[in-house]
C-alpha positions as CSV (number, residue, x, y, z in Angstrom):
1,X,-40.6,25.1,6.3
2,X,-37.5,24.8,3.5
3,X,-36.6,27.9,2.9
4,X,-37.1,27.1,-1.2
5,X,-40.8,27.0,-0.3
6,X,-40.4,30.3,1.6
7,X,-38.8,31.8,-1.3
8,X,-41.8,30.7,-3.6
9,X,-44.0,32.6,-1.6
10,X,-42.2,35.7,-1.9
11,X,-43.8,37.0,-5.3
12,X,-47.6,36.1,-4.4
13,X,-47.0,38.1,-0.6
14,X,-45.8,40.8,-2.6
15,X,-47.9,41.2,-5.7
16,X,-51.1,40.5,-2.7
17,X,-49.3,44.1,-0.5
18,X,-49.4,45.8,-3.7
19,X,-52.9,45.1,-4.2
20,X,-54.4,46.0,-1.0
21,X,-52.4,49.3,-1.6
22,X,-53.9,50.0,-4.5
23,X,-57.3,49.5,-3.4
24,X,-56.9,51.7,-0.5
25,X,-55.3,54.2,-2.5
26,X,-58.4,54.0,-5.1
27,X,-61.0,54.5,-2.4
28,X,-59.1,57.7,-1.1
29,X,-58.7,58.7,-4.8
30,X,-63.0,58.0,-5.3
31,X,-63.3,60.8,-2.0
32,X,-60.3,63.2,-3.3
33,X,-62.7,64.1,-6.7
34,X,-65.3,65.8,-3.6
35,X,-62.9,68.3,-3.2
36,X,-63.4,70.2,-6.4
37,X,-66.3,71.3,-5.5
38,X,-66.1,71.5,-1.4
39,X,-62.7,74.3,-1.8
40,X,-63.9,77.5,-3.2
41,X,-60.9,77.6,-5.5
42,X,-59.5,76.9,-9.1
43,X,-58.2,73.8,-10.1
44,X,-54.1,75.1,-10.3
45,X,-54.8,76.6,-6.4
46,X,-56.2,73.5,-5.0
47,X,-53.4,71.6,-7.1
48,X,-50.7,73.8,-5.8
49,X,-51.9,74.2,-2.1
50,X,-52.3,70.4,-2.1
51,X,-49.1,69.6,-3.3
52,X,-47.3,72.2,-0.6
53,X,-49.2,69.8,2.3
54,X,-48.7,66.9,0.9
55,X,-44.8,67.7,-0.2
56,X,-44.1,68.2,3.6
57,X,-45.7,64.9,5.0
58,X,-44.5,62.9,2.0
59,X,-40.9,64.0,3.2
60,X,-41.8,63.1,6.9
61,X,-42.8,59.9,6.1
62,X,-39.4,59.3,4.0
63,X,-37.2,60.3,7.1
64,X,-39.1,58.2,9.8
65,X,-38.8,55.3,7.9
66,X,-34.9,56.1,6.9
67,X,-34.9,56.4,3.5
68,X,-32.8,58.1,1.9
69,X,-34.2,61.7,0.3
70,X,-31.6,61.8,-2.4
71,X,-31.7,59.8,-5.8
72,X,-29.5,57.1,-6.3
73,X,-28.3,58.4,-9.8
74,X,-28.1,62.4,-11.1
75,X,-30.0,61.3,-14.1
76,X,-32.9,60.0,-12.1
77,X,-33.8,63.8,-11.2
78,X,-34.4,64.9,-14.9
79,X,-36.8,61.5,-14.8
80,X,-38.0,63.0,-11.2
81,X,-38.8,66.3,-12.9
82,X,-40.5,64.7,-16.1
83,X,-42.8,62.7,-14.0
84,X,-43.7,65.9,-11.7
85,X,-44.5,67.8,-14.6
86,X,-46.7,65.3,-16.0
87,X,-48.5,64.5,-12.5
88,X,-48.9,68.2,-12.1
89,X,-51.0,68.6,-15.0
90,X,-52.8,65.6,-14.9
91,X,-54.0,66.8,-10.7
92,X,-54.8,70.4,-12.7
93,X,-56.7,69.1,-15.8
94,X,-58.3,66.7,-13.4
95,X,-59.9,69.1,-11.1
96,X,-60.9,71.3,-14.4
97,X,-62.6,68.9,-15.7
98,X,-64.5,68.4,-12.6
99,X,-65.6,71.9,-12.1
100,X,-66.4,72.3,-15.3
101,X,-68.9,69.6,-15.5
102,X,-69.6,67.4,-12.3
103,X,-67.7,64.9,-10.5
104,X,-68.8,62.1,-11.8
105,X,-68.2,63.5,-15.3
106,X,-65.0,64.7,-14.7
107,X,-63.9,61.7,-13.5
108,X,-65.8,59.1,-16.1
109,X,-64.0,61.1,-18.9
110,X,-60.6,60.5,-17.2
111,X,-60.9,56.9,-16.8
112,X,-60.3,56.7,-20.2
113,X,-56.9,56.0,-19.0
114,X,-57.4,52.7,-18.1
115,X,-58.1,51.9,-22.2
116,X,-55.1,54.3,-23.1
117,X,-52.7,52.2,-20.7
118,X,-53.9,48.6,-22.1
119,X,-53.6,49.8,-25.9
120,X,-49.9,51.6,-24.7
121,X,-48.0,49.5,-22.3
122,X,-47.4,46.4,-24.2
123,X,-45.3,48.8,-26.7
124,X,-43.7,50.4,-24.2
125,X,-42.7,47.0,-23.0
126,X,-41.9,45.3,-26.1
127,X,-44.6,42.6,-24.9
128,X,-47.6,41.6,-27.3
129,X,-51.2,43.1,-26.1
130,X,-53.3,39.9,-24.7
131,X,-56.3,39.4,-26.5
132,X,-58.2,39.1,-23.4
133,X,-56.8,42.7,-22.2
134,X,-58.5,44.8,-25.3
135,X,-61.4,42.8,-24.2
136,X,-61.4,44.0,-20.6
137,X,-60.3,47.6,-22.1
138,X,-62.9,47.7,-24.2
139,X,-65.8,46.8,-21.3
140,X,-64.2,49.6,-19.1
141,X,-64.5,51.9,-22.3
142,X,-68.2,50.7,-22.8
143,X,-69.1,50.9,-18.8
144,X,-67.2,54.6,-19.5
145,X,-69.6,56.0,-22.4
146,X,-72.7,55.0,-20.3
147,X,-72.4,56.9,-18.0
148,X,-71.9,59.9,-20.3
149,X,-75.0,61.9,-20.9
150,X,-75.7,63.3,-24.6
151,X,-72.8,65.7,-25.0
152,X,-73.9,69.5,-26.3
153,X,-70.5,70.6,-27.9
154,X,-71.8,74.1,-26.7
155,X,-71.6,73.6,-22.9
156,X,-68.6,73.5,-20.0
157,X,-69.9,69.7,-19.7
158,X,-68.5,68.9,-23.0
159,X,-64.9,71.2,-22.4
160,X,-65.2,69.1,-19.1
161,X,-64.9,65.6,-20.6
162,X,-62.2,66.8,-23.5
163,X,-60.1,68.3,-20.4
164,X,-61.1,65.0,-18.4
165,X,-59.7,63.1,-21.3
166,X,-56.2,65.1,-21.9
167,X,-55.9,64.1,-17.8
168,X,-56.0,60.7,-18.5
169,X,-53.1,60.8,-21.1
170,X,-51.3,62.2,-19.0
171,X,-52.0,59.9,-16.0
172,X,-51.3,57.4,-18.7
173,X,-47.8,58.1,-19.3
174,X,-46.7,59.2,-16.2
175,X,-47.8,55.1,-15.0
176,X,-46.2,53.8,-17.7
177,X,-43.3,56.2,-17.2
178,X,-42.7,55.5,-13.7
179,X,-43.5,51.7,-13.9
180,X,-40.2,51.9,-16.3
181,X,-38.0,54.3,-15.1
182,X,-38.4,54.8,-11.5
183,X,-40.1,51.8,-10.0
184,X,-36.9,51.6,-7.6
185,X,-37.7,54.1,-5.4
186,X,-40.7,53.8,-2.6
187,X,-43.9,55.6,-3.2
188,X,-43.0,58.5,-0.5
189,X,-39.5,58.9,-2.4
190,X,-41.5,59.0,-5.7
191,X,-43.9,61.5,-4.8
192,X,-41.4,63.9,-2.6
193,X,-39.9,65.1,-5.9
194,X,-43.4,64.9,-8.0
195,X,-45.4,67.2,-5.7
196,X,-41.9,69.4,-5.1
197,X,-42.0,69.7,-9.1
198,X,-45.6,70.2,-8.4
199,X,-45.4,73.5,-6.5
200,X,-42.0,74.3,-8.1
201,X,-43.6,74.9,-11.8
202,X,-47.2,76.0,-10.8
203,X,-46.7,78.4,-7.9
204,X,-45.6,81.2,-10.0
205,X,-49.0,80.8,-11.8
206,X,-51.5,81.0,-8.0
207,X,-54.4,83.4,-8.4
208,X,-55.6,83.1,-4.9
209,X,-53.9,85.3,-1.9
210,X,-52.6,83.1,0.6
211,X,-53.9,85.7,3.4
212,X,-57.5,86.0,2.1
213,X,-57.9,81.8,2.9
214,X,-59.9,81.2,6.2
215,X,-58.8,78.9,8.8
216,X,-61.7,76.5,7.6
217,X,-60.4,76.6,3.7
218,X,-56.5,75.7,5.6
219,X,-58.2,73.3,7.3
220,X,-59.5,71.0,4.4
221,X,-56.6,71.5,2.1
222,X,-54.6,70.0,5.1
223,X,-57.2,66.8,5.0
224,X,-56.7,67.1,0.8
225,X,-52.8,67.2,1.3
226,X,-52.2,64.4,4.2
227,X,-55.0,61.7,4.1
228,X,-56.1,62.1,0.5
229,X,-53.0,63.3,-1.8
230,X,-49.6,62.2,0.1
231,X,-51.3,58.8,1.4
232,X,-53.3,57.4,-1.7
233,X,-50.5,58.8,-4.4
234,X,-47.4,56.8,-1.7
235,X,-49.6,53.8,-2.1
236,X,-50.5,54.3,-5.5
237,X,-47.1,54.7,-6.6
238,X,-45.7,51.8,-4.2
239,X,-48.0,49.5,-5.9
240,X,-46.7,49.6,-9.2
241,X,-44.0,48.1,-7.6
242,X,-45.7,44.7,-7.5
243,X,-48.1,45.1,-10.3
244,X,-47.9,46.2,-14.0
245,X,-49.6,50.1,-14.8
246,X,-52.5,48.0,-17.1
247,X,-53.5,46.3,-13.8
248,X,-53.5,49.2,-11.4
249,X,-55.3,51.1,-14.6
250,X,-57.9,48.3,-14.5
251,X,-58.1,48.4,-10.5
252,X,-58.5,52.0,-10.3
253,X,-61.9,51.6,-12.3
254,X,-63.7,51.4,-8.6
255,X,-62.6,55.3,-8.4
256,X,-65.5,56.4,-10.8
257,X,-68.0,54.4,-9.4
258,X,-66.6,55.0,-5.5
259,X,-67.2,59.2,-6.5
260,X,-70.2,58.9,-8.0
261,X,-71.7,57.2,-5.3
262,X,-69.9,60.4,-2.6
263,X,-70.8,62.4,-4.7
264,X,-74.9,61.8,-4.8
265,X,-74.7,61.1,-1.3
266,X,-72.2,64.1,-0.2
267,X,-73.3,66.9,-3.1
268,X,-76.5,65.6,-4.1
269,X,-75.6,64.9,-7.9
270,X,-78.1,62.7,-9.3
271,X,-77.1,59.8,-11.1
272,X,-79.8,57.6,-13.6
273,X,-80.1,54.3,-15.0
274,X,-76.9,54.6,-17.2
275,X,-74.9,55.6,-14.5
276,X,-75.7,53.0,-12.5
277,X,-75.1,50.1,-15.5
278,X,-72.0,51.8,-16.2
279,X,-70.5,51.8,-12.6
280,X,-71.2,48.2,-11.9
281,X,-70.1,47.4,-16.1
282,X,-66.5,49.3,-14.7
283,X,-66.6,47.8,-11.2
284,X,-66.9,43.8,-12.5
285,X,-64.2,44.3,-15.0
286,X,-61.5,45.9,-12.4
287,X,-62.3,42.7,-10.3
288,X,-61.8,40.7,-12.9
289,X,-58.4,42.0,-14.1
290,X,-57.9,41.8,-10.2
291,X,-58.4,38.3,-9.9
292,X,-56.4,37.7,-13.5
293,X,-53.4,39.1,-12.3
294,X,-53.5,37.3,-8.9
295,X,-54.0,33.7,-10.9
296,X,-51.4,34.6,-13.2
297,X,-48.5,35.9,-10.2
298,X,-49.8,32.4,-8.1
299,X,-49.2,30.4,-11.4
């Protein structure tokens, strides 16, 4: 084969890695929500007790596969520490907003972030917002509100989506932030420092004693740590690497409808007709921007 046709294949392998990486990374993401309600703790414990696991692997990983654990640049660690901060918050508000309502809740009111990322990154990227991406935006915004029962401003279900919400903007920049800033660095590099900044900043605020944890609570926040915060966040974050944030937004849509599902199946929470419209509303649309993007990288 000449090698220019070898080279013409390049960008469709790639952008096709990145997007089996983000679906797997989405699916372990839909099971992750189960956990805020399975660990008898807060949302900063389970944050910070995940992040300590998942810090430790996550540097594993970068040393068996020889990478280098420094940055390439001093002032990439102030953009290291930026993005930690903001993922550390989003993993917090995003487990609030799960116990204070229900999992599928929690996790409907931060898919707002898809919406947020369509409306933000073409001004981020000084590119003009496709007509046909507020259109996809908008479905996922409509598939979002269905499954939303009538909110009582009086109730934790209503704190839960407002707090589900402020986890999306900050999932939203942190994307758009890394997508821009430090793309160049793998997903295990990229998440080393954001769950180090992780424990760094919310350790001094832990309200559980370590010793007071039972081997069966250590046991699961290993599982939360390894398979379902260092793996799906190393994808996650290599995937951007290959795709745009608005895409990987998009994709991620099958994490609501992936929880929901667990979480009637796993925890018993009921779902109704709305929920069920809703879902498959979020599910078509994440396909489609799936298949948009992989026409568009092929063209």
């Amino acid at each position: 084969m000449p090698i220019g046709m070898i080279k013409a294949q390049r960008p469709e392998v790639s952008n096709a890695s990145g997007l089996i990486q983000l679906h797997i990374a989405v699916l372990l993401f839909g099971i992750t929500a189960l956990f805020s309600k399975i660990l008898p703790l807060n949302a900063l414990d389970i944050t910070v007790l995940r992040c300590t696991v998942a810090f430790f692997v996550l540097g594993c990983i970068v040393k068996i596969s020889r990478q280098a654990l420094l940055l390439s640049q001093p002032k990439h660690y102030l953009i290291a520490l930026g993005l930690g901060i903001l993922v550390s918050l989003h993993w917090v508000t995003y487990f609030a907003a799960m116990q204070l309502s229900s999992v599928a809740i929690g996790m409907i009111a931060f898919f707002t972030y898809p919406v947020m990322t369509v409306l933000v990154e073409p001004l981020v990227n000084r590119t003009r917002l496709r007509f046909i991406d507020l259109l996809s935006g908008i479905a996922v915004l409509t598939g979002v509100f269905m499954l939303i029962p009538e909110p009582n401003f009086d109730n934790d279900v209503t704190l839960g989506i407002a707090v589900g919400v402020l986890s999306a903007a900050l999932f939203t920049a942190r994307n758009l932030l890394h997508k821009k800033y430090f793309s160049q660095y793998s997903g295990p590099q990229a998440m080393f420092y954001q769950t180090l900044v992780a424990v760094i900043i919310l350790s001094p605020f832990l309200e559980v004693e370590l010793t007071s944890i039972t081997l069966d609570i250590w046991l699961t926040i290993a599982i939360l740590g390894v398979f379902f915060t260092a793996a799906p966040h190393a994808l996650f974050a290599s995937s951007l690497r290959q795709l745009s944030a608005k895409t990987a937004s998009l994709v991620s849509c099958l994490q609501p409808f992936y929880g929901t599902v667990l979480a009637f199946l796993l925890l018993n929470e009921q779902v109704n007709l709305n929920t069920i419209i809703g879902g498959l509303i979020i599910l078509l649309t994440a396909i489609f921007e799936t298949q948009q993007n992989h026409k568009k990288n092929k063209a």
